[in-house]
C-alpha positions as CSV (number, residue, x, y, z in Angstrom):
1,X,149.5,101.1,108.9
2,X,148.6,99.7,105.9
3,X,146.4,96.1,104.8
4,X,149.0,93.5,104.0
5,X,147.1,91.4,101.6
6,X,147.7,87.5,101.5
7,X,148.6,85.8,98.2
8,X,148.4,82.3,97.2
9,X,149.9,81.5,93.6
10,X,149.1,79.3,91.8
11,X,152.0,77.6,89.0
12,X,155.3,77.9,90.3
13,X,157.1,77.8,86.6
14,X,159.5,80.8,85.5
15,X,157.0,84.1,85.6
16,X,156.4,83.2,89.7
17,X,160.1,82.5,90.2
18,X,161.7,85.5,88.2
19,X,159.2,88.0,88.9
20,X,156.2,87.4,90.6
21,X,157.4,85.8,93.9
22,X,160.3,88.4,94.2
23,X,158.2,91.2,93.8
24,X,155.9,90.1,96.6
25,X,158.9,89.7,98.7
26,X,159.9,93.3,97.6
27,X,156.7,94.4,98.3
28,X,156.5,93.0,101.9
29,X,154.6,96.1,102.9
30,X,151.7,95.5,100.8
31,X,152.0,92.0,99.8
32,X,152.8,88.5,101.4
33,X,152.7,85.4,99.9
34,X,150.8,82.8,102.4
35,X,150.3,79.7,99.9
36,X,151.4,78.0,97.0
37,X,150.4,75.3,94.8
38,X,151.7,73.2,92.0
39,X,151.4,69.5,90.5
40,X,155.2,69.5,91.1
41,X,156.4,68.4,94.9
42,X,160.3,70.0,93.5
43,X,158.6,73.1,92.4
44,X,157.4,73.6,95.8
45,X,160.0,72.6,97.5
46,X,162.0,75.2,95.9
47,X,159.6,78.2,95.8
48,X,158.7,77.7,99.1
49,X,162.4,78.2,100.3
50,X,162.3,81.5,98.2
51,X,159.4,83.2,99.7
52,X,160.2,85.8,102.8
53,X,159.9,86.3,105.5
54,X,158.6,82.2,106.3
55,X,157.7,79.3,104.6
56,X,154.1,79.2,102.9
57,X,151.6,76.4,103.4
58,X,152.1,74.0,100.0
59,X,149.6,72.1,98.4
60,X,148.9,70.4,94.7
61,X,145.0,71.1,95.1
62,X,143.8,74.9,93.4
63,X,141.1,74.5,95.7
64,X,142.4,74.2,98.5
65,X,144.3,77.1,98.1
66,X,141.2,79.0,97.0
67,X,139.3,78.4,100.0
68,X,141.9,79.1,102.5
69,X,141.4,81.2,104.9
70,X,144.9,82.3,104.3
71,X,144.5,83.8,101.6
72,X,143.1,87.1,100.5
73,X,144.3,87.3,96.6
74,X,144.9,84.4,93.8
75,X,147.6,84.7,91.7
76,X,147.0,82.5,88.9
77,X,150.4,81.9,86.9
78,X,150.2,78.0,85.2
79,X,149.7,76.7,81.9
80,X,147.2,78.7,79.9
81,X,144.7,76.0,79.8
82,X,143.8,76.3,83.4
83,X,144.0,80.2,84.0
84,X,139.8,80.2,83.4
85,X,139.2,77.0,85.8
86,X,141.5,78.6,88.9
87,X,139.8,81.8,87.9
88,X,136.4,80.8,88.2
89,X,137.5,78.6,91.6
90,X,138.9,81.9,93.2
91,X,135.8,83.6,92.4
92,X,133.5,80.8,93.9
93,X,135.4,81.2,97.2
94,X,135.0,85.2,96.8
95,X,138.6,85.6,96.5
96,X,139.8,88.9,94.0
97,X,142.3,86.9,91.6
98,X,145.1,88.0,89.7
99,X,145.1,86.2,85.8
100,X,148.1,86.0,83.4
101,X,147.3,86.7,80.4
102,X,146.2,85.5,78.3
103,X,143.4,84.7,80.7
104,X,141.4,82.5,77.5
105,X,142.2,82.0,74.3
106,X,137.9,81.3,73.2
107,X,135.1,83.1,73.8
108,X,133.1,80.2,75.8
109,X,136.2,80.3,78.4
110,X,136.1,84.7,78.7
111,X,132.2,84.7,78.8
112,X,132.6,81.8,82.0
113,X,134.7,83.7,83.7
114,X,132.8,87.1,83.3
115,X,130.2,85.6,84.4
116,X,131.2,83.8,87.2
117,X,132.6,87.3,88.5
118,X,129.4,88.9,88.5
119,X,128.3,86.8,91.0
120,X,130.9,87.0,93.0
121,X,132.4,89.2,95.8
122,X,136.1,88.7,94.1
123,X,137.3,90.9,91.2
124,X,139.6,89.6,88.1
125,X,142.5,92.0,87.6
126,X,144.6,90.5,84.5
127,X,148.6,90.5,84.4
128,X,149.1,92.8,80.8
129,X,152.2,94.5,83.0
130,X,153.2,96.2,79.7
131,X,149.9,98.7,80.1
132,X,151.1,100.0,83.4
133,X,154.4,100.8,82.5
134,X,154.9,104.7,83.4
135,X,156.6,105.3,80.4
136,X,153.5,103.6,78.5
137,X,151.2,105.9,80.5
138,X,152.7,109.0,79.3
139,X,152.5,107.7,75.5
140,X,149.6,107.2,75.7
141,X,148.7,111.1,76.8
142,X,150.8,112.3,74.2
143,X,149.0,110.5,71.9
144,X,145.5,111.7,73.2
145,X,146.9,115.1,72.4
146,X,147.2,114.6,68.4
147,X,144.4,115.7,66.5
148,X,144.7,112.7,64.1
149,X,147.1,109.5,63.2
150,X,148.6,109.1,60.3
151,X,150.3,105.7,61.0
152,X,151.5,103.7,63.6
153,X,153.3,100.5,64.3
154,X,153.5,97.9,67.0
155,X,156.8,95.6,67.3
156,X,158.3,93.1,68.8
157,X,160.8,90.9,67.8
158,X,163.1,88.8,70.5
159,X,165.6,87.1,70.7
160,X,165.3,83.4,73.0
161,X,163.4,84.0,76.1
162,X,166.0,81.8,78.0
163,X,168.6,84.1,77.2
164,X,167.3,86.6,79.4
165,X,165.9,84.1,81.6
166,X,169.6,83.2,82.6
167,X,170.6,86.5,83.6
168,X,167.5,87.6,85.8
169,X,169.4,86.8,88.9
170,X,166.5,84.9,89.9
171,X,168.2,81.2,88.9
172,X,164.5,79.4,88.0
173,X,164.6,75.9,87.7
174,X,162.7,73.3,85.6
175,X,160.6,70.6,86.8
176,X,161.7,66.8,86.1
177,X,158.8,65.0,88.7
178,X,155.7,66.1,86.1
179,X,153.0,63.2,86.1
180,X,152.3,62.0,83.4
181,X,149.0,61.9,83.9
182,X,149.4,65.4,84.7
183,X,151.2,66.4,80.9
184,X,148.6,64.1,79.1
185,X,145.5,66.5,80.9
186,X,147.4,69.3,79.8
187,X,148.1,68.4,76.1
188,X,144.3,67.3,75.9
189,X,143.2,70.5,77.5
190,X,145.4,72.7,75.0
191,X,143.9,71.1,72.3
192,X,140.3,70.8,73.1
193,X,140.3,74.9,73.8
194,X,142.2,75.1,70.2
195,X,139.3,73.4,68.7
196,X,137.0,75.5,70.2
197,X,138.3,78.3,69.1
198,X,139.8,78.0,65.3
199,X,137.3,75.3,64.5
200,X,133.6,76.0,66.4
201,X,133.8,79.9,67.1
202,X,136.5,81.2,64.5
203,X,135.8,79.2,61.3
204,X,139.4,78.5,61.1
205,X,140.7,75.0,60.4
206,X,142.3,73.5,62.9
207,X,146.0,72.7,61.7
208,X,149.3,72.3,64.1
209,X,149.9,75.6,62.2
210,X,146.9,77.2,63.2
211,X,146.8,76.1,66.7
212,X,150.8,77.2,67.3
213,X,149.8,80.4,65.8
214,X,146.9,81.0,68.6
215,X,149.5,80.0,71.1
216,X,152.1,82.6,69.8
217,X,149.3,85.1,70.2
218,X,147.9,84.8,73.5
219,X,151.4,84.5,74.6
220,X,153.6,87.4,72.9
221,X,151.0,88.8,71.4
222,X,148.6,89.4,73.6
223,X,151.4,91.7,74.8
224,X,151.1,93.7,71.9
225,X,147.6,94.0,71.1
226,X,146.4,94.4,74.4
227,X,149.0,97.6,74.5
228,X,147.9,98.6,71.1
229,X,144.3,99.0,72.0
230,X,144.5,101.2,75.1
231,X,147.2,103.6,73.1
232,X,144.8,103.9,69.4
233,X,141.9,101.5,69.8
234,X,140.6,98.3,68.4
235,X,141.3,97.7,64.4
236,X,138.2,97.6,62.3
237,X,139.7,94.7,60.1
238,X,142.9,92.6,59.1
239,X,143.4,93.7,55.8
240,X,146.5,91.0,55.4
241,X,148.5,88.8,57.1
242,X,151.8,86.6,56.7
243,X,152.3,83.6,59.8
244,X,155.0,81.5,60.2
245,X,154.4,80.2,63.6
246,X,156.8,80.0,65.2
247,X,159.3,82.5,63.8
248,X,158.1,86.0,62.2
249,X,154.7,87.3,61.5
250,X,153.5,90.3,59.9
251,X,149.8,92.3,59.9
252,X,148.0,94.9,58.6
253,X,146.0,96.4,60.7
254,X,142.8,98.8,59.2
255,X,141.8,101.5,61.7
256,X,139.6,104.3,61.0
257,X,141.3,106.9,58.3
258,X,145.0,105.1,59.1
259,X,146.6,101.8,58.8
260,X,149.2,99.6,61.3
261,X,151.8,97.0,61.1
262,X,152.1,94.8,63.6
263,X,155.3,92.7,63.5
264,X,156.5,89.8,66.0
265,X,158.1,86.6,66.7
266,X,161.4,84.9,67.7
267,X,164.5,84.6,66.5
268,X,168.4,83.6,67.4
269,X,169.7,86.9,68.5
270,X,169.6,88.1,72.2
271,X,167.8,91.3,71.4
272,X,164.4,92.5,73.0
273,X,163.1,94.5,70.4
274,X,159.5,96.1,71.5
275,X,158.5,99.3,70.2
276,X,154.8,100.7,69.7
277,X,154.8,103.9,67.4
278,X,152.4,106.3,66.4
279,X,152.7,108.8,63.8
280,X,150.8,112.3,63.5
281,X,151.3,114.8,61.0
282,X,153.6,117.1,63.2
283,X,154.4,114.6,66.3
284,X,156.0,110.8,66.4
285,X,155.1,109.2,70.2
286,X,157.5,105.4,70.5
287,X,157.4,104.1,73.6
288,X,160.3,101.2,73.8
289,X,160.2,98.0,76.3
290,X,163.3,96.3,77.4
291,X,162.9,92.6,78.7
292,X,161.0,92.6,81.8
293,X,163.0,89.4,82.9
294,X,166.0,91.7,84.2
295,X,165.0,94.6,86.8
296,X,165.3,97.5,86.6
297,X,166.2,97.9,82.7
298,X,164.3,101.2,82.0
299,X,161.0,101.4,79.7
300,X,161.1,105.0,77.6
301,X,158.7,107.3,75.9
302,X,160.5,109.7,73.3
303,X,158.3,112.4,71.4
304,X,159.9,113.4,68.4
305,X,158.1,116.6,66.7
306,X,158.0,120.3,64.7
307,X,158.0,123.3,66.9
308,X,159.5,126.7,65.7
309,X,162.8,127.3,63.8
310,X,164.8,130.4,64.2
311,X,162.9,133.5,64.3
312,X,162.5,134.5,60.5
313,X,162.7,130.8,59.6
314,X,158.8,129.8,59.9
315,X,157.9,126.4,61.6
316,X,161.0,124.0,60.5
317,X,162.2,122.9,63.5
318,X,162.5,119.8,65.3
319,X,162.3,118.9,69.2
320,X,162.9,115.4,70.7
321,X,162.2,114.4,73.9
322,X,162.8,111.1,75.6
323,X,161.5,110.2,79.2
324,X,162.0,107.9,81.7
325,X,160.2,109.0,85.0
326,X,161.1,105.9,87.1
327,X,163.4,102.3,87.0
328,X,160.3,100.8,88.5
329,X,159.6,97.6,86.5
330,X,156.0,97.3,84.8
331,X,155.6,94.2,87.0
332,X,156.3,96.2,90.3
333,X,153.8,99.2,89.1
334,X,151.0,96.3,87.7
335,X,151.3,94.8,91.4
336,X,151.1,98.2,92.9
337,X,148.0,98.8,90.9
338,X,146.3,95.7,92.0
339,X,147.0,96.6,95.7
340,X,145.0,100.2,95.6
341,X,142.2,98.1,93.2
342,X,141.6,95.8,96.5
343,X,142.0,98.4,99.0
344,X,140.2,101.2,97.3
345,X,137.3,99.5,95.2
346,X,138.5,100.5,92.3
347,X,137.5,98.3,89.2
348,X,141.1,97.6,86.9
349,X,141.3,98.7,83.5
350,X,142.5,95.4,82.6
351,X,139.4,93.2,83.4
352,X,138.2,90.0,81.9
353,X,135.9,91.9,79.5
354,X,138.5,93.9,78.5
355,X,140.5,90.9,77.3
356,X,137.9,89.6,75.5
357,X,139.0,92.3,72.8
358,X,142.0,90.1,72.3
359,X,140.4,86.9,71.0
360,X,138.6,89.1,68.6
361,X,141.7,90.4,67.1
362,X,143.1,87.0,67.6
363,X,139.8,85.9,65.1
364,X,140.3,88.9,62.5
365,X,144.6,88.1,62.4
366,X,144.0,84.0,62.1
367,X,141.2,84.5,60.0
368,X,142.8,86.4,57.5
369,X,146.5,85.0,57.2
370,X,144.6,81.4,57.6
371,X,146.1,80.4,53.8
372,X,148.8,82.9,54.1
373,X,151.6,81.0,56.1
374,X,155.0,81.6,55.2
């Protein structure tokens, strides 16, 4: 027999309803989802009906969900500007809790919530699902295996989200019984953690560009960079940077003894292009992400590299491999790796401290492209 571990989520917008509610449901073995809360009474309503096998207890207070005896894990999925506050509230009642990312988008936020987990018997396990992708596993071994980088390159450009939104399966809905006194916190929220960031710890001015372009980041960016980091490290320095929040935006990344372009944003066409390459002199590593919206669309790694020609011929050949060890979605394994973190003791590679990282690449990118808009 194993623990079935009781989760209480928090925001019940799109990430609960397409993936993170019917994982749980998926993952009845290990997982069961005991309470919900939201400031919408419809988004209850309707996620309520959705969880199996019975109705959870609803409420619009965080805390009370954090102190229920009910619950054994925090799921923390609303708007961005609250992920530290719930955070910090599941940790007070000494519940382990479960961030999206990006968990804070300014140091003073991070640094709260590492600290508050020090003191507490709750750990912080944050939601970069990309990073425990198999496919992204194996990468990054192949990776570890070249004796130097020559180059690499991080993408990803998509198409609307809603596009594959629509054909999930899932059918999320929208809320139309927002407060709002409710939207007027969260817009004054948003913007007070902005100016905290560009203005007081980044030197940035703080300009609707500037502020959308920190948004774009610690939402598809954080994504990449996150991913980058485990696979070739932390850059030493932005050595340019184009933004045009919020279509395309290109980097250049200095590491040490090899540079990296990093380039995102949205467009019009329903593609999901997301790619993160690395270069050696005699190997090529990609691993390539499909949208995580629609399960079960496969995430690859293909090696692509010299080995021996014909005998006689010397070392001209070539060799490509491309793997895909499982159909499990990165939000399924991510979930499954938060499970043997509670169960084992294990500390996740994916703490608070670890995202930290981000805002410093977050500083270096707006930093450098902050007269450089498109």
């Amino acid at each position: 027999m194993t623990a079935v571990l009781r989760v209480g989520i928090i925001g019940c917008g799109e990430i609960s309803q397409v993936a993170h509610i019917p994982n749980i449901n998926f993952l009845s073995d290990k997982f069961r989802t005991t309470y919900l809360c939201d400031v919408s009474g419809q988004a209850l309503t309707r996620c309520a009906a959705k969880v199996a096998p019975a109705p959870p207890k609803t409420t619009i207070d965080a805390e009370e969900l954090c102190a229920s005896d009910h619950v054994d894990v925090v799921l923390i999925a609303n708007a961005n500007a609250y992920h530290v506050p719930h955070a910090i509230l599941a940790l007070k009642h000494g519940k382990h809790c479960f961030v999206e990312k990006p968990v804070a988008l300014c140091y003073r936020d991070i640094d709260r919530l590492i600290e508050a987990e020090k003191t507490s018997t709750g750990m912080v396990f944050v939601g970069y699902m990309r990073r425990y992708a198999t496919a992204f596993l194996e990468a990054c071994k192949e990776v570890g295996d070249m004796p130097r980088i020559s180059y690499a390159r991080v993408r990803d450009i998509v198409g609307p989200n809603s596009v594959f939104v629509e054909q999930s399966g899932t059918f999320p809905k929208k809320w139309t019984d927002i407060k709002e006194g409710d939207a007027s916190e969260l817009t004054q929220r948003d913007a007070e953690i902005a100016s905290q960031a560009l203005d007081r710890e980044f030197g940035v001015e703080l300009t609707p560009q500037s502020q959308a372009m920190l948004g774009l980041l610690g939402s598809l960016g954080s994504h990449d960079l996150s991913a980058m980091r485990e696979i070739i490290g932390k850059p030493k320095a932005v050595l340019g940077a184009s933004l045009d929040p919020p279509n395309m935006w290109t980097i250049l990344f200095q590491f040490d003894g090899f540079a990296v372009t990093y380039e995102s944003g949205i467009n019009d066409v329903p593609v999901f292009d997301a790619h993160i390459e690395v270069y050696s002199p005699t190997k090529i590593v990609r691993v390539d992400y499909d949208t995580p919206y629609v399960k079960g669309l496969p995430i690859t790694m293909t090696a692509r590299e010299k080995v021996d020609g014909r005998p006689g011929a010397g070392s001209n050949g070539y060799q490509e491999r491309v793997v895909r060890r499982t159909y499990e979605d990165a939000y399924t394994l991510e979930m499954l790796e938060l499970y043997d973190c509670i169960t084992k003791g294990a500390t996740p590679k994916t703490t608070a401290y670890d995202a930290k990282n981000d805002i410093d690449i977050f500083r270096m990118i707006l930093q450098a492209g902050e007269h450089n808009y498109a």
